[in-house]
mmCIF entry with sequence, helices, sheets and N, C-alpha, C, O atoms, coordinates in Angstrom:
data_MODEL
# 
_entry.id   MODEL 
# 
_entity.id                         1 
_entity.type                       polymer 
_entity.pdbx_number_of_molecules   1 
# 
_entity_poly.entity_id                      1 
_entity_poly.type                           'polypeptide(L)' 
_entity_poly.nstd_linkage                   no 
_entity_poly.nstd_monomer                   no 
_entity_poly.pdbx_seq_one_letter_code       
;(UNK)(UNK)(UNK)(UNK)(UNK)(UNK)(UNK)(UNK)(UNK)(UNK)(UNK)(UNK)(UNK)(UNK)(UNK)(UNK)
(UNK)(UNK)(UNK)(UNK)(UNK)(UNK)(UNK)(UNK)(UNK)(UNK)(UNK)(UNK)(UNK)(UNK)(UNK)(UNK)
(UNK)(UNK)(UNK)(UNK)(UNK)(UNK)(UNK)(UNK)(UNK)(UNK)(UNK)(UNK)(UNK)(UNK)(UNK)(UNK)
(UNK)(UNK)
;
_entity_poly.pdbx_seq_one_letter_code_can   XXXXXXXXXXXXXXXXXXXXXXXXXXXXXXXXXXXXXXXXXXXXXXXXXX 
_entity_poly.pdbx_strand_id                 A 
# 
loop_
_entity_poly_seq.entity_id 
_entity_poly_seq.num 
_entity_poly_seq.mon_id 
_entity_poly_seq.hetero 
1 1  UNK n 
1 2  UNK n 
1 3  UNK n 
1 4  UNK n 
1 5  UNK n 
1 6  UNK n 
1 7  UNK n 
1 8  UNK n 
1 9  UNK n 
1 10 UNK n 
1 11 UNK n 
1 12 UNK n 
1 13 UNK n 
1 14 UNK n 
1 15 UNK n 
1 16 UNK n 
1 17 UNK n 
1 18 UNK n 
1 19 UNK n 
1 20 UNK n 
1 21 UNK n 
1 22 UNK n 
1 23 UNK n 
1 24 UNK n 
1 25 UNK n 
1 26 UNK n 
1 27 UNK n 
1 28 UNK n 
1 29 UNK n 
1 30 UNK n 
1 31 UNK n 
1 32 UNK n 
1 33 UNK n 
1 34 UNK n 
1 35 UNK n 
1 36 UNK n 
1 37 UNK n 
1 38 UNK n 
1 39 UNK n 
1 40 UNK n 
1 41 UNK n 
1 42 UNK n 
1 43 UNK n 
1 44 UNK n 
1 45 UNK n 
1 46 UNK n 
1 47 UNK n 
1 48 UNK n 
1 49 UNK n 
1 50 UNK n 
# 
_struct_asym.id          A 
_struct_asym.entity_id   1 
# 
loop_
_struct_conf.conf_type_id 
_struct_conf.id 
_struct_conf.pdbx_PDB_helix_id 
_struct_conf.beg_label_comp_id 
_struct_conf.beg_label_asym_id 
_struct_conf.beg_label_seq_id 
_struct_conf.pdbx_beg_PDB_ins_code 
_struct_conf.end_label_comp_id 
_struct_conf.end_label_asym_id 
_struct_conf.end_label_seq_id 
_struct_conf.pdbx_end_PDB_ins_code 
_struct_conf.beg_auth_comp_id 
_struct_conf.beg_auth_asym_id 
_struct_conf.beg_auth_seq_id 
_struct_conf.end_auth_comp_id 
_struct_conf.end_auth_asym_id 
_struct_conf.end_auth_seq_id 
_struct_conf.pdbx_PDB_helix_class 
_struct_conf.details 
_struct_conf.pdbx_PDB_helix_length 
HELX_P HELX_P1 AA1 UNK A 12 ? UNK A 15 ? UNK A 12 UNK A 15 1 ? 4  
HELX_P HELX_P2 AA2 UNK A 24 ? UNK A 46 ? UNK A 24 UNK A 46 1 ? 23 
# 
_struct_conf_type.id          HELX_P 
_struct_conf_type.criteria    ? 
_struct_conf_type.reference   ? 
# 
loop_
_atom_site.group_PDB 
_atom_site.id 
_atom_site.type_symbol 
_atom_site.label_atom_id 
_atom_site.label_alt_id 
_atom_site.label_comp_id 
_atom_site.label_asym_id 
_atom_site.label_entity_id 
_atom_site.label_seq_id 
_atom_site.pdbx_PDB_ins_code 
_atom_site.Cartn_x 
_atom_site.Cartn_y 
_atom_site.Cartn_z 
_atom_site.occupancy 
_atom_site.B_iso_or_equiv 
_atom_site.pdbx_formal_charge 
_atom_site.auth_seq_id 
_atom_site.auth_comp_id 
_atom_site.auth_asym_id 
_atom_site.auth_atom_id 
_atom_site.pdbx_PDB_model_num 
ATOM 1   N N  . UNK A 1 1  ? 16.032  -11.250 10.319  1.00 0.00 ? 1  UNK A N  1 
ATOM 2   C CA . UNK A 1 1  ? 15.823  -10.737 8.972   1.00 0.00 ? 1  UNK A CA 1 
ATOM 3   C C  . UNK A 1 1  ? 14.922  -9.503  9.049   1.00 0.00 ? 1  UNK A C  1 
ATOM 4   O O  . UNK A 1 1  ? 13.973  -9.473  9.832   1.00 0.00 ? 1  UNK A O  1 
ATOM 5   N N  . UNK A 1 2  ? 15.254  -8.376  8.146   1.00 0.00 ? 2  UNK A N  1 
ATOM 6   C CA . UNK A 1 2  ? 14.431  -7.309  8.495   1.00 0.00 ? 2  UNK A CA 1 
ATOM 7   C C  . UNK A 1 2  ? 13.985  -6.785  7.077   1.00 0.00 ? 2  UNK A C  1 
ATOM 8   O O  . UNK A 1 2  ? 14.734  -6.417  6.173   1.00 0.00 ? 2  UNK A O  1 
ATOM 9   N N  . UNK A 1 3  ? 12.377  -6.835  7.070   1.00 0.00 ? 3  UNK A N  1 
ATOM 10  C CA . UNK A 1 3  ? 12.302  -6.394  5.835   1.00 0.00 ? 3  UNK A CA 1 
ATOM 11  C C  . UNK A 1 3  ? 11.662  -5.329  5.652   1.00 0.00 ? 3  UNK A C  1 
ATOM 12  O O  . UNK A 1 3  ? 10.919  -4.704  6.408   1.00 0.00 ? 3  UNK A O  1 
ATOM 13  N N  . UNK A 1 4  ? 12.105  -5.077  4.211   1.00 0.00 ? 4  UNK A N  1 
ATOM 14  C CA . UNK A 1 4  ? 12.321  -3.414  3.950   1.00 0.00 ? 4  UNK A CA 1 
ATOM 15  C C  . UNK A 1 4  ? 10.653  -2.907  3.826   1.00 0.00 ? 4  UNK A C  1 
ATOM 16  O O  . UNK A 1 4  ? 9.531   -3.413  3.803   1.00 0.00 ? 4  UNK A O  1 
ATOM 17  N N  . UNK A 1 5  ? 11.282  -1.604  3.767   1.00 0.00 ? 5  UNK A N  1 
ATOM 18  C CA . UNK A 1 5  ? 9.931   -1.185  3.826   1.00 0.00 ? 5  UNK A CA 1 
ATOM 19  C C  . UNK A 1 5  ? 9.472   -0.901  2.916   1.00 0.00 ? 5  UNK A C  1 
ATOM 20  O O  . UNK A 1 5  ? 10.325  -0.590  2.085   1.00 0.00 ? 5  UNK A O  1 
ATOM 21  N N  . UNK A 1 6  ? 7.554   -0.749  2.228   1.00 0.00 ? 6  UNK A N  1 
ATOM 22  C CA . UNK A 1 6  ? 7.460   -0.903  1.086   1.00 0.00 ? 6  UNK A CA 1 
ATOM 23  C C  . UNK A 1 6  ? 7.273   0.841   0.966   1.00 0.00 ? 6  UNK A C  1 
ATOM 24  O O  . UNK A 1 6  ? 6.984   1.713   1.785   1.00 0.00 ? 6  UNK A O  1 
ATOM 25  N N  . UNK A 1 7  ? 7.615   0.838   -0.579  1.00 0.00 ? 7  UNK A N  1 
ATOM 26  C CA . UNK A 1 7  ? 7.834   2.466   -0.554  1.00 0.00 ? 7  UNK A CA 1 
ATOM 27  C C  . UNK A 1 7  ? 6.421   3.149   -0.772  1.00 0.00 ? 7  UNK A C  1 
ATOM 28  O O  . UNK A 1 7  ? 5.490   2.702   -1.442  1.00 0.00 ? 7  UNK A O  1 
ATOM 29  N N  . UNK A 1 8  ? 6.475   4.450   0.015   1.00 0.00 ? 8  UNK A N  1 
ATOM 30  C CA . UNK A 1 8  ? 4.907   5.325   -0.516  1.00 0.00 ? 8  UNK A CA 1 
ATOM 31  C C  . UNK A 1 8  ? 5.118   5.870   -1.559  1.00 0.00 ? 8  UNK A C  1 
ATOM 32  O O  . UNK A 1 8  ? 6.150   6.494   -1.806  1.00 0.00 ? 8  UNK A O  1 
ATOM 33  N N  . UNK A 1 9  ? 3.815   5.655   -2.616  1.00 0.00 ? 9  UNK A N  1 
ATOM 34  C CA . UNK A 1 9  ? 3.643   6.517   -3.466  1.00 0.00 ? 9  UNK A CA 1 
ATOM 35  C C  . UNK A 1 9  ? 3.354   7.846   -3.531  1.00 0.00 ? 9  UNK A C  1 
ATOM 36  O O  . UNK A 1 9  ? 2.255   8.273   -3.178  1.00 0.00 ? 9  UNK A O  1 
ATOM 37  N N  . UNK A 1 10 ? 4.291   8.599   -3.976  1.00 0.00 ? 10 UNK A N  1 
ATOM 38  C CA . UNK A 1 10 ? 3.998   10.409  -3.645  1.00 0.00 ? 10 UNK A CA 1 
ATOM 39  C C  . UNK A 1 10 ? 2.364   10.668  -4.246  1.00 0.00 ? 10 UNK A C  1 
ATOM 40  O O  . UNK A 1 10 ? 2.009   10.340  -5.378  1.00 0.00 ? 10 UNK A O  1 
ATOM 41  N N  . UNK A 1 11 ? 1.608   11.230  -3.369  1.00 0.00 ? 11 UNK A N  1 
ATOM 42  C CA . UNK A 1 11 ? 0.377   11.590  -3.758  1.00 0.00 ? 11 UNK A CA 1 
ATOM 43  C C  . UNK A 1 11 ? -0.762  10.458  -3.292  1.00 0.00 ? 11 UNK A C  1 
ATOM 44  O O  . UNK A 1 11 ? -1.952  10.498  -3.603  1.00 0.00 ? 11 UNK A O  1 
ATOM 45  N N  . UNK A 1 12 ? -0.122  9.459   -2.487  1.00 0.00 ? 12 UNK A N  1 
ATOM 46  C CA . UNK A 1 12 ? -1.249  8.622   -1.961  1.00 0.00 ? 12 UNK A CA 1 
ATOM 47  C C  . UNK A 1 12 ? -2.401  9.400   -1.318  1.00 0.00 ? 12 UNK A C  1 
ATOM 48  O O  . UNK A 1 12 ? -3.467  9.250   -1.914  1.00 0.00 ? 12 UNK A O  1 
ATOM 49  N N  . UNK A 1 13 ? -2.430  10.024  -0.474  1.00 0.00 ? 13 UNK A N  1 
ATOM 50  C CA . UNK A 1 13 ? -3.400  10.337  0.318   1.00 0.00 ? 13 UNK A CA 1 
ATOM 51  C C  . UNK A 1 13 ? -4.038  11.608  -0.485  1.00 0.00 ? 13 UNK A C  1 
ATOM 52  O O  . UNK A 1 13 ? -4.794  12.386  0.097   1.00 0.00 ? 13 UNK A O  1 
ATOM 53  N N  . UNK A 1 14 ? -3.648  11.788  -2.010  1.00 0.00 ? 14 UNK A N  1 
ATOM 54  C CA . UNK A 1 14 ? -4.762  12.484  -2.610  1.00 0.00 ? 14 UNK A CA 1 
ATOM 55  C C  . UNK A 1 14 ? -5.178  11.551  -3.172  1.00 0.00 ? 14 UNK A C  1 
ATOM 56  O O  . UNK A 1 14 ? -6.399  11.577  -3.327  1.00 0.00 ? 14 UNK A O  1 
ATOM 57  N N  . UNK A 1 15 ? -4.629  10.636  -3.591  1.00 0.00 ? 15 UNK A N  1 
ATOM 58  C CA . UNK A 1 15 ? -5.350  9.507   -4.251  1.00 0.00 ? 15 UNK A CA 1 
ATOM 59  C C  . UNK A 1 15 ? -6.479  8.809   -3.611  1.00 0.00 ? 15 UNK A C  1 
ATOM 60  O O  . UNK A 1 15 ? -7.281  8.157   -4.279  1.00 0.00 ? 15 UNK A O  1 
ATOM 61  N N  . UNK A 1 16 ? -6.576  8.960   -2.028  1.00 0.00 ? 16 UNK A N  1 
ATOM 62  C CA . UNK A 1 16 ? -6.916  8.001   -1.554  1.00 0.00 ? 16 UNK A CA 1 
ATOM 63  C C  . UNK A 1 16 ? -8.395  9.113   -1.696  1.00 0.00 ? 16 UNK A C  1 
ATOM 64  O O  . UNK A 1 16 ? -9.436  8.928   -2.327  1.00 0.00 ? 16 UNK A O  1 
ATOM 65  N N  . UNK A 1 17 ? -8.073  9.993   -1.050  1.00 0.00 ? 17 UNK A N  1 
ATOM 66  C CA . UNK A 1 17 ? -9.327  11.094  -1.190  1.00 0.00 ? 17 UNK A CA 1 
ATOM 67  C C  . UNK A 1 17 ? -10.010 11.379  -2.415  1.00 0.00 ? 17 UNK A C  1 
ATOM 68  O O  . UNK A 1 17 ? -11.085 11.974  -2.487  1.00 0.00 ? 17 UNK A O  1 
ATOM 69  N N  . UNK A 1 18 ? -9.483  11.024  -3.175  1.00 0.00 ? 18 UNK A N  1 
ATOM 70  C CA . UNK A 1 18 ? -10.669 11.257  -4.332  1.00 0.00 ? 18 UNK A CA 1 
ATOM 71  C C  . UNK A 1 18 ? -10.736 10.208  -4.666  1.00 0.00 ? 18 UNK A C  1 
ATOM 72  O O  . UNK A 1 18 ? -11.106 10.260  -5.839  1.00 0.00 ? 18 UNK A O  1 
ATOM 73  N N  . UNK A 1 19 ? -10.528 8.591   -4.196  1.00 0.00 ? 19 UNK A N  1 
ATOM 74  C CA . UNK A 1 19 ? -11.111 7.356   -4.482  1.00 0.00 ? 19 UNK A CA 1 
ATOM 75  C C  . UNK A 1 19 ? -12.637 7.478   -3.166  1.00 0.00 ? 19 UNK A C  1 
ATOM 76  O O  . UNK A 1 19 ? -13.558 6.664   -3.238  1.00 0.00 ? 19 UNK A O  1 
ATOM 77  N N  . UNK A 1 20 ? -12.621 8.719   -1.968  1.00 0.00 ? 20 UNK A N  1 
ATOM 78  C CA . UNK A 1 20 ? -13.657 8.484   -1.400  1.00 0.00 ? 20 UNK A CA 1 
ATOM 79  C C  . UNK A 1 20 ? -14.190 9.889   -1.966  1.00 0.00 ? 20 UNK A C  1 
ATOM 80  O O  . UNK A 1 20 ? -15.208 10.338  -1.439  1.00 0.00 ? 20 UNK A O  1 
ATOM 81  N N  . UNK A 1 21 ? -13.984 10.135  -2.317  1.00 0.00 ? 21 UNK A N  1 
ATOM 82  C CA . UNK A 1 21 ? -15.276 11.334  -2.852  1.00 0.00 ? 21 UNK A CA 1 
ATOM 83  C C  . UNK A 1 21 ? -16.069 10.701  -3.968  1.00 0.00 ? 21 UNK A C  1 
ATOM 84  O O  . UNK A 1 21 ? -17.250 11.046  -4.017  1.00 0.00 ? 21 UNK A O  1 
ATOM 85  N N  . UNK A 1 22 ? -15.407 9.350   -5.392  1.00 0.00 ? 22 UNK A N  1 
ATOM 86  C CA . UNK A 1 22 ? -15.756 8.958   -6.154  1.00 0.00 ? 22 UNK A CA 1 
ATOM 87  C C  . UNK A 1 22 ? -16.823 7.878   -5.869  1.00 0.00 ? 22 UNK A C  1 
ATOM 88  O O  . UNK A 1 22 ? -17.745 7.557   -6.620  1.00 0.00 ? 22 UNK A O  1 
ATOM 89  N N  . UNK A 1 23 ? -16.423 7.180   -4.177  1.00 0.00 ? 23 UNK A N  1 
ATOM 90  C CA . UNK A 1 23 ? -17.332 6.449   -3.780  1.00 0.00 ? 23 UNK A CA 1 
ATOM 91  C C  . UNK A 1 23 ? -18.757 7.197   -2.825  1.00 0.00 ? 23 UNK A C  1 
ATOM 92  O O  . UNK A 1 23 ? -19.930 6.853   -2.678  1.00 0.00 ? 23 UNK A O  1 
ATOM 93  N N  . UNK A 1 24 ? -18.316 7.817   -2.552  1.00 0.00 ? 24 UNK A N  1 
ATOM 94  C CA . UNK A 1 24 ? -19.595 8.934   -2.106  1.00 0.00 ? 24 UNK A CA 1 
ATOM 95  C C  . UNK A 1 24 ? -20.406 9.339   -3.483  1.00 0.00 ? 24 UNK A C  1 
ATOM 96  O O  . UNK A 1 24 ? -21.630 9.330   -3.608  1.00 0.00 ? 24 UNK A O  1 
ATOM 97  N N  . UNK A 1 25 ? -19.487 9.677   -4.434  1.00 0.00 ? 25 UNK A N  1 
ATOM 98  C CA . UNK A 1 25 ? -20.787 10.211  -5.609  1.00 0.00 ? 25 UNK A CA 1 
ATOM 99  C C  . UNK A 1 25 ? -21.227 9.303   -6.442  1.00 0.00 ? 25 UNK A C  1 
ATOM 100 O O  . UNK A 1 25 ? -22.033 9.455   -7.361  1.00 0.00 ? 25 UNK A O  1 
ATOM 101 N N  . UNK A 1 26 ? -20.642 8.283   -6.078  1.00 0.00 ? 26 UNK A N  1 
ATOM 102 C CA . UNK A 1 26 ? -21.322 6.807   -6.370  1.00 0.00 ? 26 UNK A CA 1 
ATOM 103 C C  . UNK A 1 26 ? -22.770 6.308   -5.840  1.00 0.00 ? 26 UNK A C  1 
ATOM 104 O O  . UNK A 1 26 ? -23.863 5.971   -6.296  1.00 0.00 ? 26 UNK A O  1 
ATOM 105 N N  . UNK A 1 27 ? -22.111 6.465   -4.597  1.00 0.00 ? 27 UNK A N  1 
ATOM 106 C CA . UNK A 1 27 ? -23.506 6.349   -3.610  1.00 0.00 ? 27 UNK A CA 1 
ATOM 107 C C  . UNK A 1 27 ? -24.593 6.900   -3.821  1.00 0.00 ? 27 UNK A C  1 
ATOM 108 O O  . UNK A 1 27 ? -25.727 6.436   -3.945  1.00 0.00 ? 27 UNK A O  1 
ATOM 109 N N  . UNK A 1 28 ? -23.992 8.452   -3.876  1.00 0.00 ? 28 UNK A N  1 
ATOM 110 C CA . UNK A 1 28 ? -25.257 9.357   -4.149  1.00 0.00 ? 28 UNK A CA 1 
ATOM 111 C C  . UNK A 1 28 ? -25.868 9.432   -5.228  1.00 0.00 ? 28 UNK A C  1 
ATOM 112 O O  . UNK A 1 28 ? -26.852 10.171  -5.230  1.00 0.00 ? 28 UNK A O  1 
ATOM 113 N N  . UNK A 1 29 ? -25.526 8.739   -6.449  1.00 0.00 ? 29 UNK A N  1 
ATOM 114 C CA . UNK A 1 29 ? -26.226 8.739   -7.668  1.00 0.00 ? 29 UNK A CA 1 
ATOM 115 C C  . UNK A 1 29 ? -26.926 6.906   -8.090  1.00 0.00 ? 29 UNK A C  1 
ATOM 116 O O  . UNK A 1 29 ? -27.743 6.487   -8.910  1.00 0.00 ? 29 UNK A O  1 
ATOM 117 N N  . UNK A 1 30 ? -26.083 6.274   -7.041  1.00 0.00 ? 30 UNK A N  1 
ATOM 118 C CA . UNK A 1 30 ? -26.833 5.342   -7.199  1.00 0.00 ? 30 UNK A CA 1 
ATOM 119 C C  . UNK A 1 30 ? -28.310 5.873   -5.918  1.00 0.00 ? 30 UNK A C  1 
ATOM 120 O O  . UNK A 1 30 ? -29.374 6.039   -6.515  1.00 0.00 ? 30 UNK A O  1 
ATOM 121 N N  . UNK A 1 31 ? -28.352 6.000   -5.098  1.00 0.00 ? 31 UNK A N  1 
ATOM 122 C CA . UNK A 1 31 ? -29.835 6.492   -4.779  1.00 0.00 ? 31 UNK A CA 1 
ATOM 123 C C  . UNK A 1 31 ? -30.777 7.157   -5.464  1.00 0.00 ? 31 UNK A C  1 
ATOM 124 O O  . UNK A 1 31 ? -31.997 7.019   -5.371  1.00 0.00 ? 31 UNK A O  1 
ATOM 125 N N  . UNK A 1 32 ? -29.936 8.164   -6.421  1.00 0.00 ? 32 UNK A N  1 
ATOM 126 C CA . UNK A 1 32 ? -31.176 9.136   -6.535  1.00 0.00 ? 32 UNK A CA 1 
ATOM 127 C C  . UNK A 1 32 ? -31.336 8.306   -8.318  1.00 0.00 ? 32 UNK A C  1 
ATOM 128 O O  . UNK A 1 32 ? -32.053 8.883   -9.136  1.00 0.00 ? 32 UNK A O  1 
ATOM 129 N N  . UNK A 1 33 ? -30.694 7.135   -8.680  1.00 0.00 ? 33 UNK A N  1 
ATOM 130 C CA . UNK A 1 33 ? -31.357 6.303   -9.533  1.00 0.00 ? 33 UNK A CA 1 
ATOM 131 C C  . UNK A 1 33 ? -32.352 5.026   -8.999  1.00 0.00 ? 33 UNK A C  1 
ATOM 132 O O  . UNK A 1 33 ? -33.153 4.326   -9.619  1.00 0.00 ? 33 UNK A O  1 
ATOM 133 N N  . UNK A 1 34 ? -31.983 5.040   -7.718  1.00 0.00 ? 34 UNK A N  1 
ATOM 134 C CA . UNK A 1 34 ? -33.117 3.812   -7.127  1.00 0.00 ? 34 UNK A CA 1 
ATOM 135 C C  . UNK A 1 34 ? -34.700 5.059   -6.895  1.00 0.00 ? 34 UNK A C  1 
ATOM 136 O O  . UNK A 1 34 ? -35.851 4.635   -6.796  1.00 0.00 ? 34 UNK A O  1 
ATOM 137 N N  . UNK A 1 35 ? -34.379 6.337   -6.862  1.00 0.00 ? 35 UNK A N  1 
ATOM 138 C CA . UNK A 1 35 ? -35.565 7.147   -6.600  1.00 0.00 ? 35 UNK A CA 1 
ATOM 139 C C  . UNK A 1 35 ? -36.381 7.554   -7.861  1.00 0.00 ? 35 UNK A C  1 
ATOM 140 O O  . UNK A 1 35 ? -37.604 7.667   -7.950  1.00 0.00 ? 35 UNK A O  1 
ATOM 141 N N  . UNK A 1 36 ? -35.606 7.714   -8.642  1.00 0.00 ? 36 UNK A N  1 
ATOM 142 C CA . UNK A 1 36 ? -36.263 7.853   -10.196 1.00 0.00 ? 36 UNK A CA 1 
ATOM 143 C C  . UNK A 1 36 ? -36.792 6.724   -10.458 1.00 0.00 ? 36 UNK A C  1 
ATOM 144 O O  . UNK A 1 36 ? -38.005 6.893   -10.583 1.00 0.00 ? 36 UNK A O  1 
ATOM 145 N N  . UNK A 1 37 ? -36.395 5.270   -10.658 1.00 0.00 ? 37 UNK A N  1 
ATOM 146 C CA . UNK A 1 37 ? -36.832 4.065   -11.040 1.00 0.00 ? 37 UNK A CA 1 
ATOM 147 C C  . UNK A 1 37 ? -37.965 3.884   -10.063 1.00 0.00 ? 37 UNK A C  1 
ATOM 148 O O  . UNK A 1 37 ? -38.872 3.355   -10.705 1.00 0.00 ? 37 UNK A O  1 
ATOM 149 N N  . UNK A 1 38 ? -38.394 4.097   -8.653  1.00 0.00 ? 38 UNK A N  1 
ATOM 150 C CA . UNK A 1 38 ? -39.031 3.841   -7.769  1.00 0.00 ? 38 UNK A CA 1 
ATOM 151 C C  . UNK A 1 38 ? -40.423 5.325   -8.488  1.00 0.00 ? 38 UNK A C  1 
ATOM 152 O O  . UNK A 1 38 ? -41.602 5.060   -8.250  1.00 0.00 ? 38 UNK A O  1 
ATOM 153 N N  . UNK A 1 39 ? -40.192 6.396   -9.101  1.00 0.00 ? 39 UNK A N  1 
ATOM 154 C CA . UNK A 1 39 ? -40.721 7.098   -9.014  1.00 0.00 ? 39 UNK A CA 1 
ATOM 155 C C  . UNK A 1 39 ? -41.643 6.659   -10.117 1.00 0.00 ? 39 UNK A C  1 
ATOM 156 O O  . UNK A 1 39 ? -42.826 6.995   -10.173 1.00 0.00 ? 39 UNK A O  1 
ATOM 157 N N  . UNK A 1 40 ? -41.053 5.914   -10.963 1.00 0.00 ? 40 UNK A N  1 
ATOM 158 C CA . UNK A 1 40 ? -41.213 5.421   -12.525 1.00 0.00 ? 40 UNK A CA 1 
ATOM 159 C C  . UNK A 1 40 ? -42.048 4.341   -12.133 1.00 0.00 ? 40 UNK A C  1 
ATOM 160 O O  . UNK A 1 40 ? -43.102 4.369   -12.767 1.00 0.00 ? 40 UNK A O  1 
ATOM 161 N N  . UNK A 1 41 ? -41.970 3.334   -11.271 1.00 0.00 ? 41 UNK A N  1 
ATOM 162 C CA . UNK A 1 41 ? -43.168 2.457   -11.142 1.00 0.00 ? 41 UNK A CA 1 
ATOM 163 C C  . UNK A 1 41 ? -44.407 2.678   -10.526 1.00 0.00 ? 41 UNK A C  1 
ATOM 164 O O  . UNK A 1 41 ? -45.476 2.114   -10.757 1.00 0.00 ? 41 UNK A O  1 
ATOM 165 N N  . UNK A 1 42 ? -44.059 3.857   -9.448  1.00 0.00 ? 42 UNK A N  1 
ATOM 166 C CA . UNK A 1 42 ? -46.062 4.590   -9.103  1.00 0.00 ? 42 UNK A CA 1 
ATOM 167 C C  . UNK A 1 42 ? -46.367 5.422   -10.136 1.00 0.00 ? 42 UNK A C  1 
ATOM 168 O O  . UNK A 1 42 ? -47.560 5.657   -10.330 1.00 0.00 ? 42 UNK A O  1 
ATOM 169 N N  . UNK A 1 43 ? -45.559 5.910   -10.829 1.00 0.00 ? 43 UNK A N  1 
ATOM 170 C CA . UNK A 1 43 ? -46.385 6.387   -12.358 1.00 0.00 ? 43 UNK A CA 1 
ATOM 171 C C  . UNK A 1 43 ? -47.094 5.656   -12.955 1.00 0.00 ? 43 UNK A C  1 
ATOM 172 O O  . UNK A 1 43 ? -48.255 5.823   -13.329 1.00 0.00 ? 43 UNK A O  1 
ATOM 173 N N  . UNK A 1 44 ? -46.185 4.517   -13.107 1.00 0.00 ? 44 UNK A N  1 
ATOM 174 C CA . UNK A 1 44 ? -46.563 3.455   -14.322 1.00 0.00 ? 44 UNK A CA 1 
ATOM 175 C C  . UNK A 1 44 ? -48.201 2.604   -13.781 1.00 0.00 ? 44 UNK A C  1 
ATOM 176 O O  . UNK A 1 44 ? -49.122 2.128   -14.444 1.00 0.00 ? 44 UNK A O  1 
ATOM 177 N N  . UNK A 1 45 ? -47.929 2.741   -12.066 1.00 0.00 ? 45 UNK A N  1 
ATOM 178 C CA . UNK A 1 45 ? -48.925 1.668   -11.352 1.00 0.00 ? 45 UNK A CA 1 
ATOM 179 C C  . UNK A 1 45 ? -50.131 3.046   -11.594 1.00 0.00 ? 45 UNK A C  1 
ATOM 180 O O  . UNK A 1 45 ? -51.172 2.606   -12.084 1.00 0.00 ? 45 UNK A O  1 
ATOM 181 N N  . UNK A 1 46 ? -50.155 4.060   -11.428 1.00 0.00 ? 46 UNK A N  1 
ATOM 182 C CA . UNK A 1 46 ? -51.338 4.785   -11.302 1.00 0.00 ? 46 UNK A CA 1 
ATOM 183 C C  . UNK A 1 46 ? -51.805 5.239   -13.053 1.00 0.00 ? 46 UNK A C  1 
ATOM 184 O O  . UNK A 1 46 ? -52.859 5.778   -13.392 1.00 0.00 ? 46 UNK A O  1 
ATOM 185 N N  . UNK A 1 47 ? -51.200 5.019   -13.525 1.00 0.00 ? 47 UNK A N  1 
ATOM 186 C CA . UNK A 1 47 ? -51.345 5.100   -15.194 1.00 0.00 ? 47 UNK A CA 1 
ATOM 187 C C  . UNK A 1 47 ? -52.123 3.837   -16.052 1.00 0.00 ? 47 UNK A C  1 
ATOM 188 O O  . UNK A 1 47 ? -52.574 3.742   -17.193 1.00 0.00 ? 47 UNK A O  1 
ATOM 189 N N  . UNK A 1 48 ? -52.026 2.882   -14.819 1.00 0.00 ? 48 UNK A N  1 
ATOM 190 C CA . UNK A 1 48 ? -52.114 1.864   -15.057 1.00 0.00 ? 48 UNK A CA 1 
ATOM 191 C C  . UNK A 1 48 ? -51.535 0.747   -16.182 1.00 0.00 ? 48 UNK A C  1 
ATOM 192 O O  . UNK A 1 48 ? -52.222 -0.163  -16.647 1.00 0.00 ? 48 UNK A O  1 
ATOM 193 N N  . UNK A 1 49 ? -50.369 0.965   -16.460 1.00 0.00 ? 49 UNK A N  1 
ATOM 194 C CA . UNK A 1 49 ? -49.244 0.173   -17.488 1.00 0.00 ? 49 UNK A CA 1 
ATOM 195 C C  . UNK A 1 49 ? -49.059 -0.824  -16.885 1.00 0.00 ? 49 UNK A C  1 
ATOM 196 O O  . UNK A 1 49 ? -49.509 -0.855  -15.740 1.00 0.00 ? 49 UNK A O  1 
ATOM 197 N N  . UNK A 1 50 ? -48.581 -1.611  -17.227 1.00 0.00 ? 50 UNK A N  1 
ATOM 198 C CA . UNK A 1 50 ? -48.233 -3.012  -16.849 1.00 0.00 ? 50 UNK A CA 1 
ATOM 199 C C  . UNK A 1 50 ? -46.741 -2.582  -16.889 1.00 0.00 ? 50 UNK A C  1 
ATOM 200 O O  . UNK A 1 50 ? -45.856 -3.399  -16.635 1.00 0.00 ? 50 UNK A O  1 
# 
């Protein structure tokens, strides 16, 4: 039995590339929100806020 092959979608491999550029600027904005929030609690600690 030979089975068929599954068909490519025209434009996969742009698709695929801007599913990793979307996860790269994912990345990169989830850091530079762990750096703001991180920046936001030695404010808060030297301001002395609770």
């Amino acid at each position: 039995m030979v089975m068929p092959k599954c068909p490519v979608k025209k434009g996969a491999s742009s698709d695929a590339k801007r599913l990793k550029q979307l996860e790269d600027e994912n990345a990169k904005l989830k850091r530079l929100l762990a750096d703001a929030m991180l920046d936001n609690v030695v404010l808060k600690d030297l301001l002395g806020k609770p």
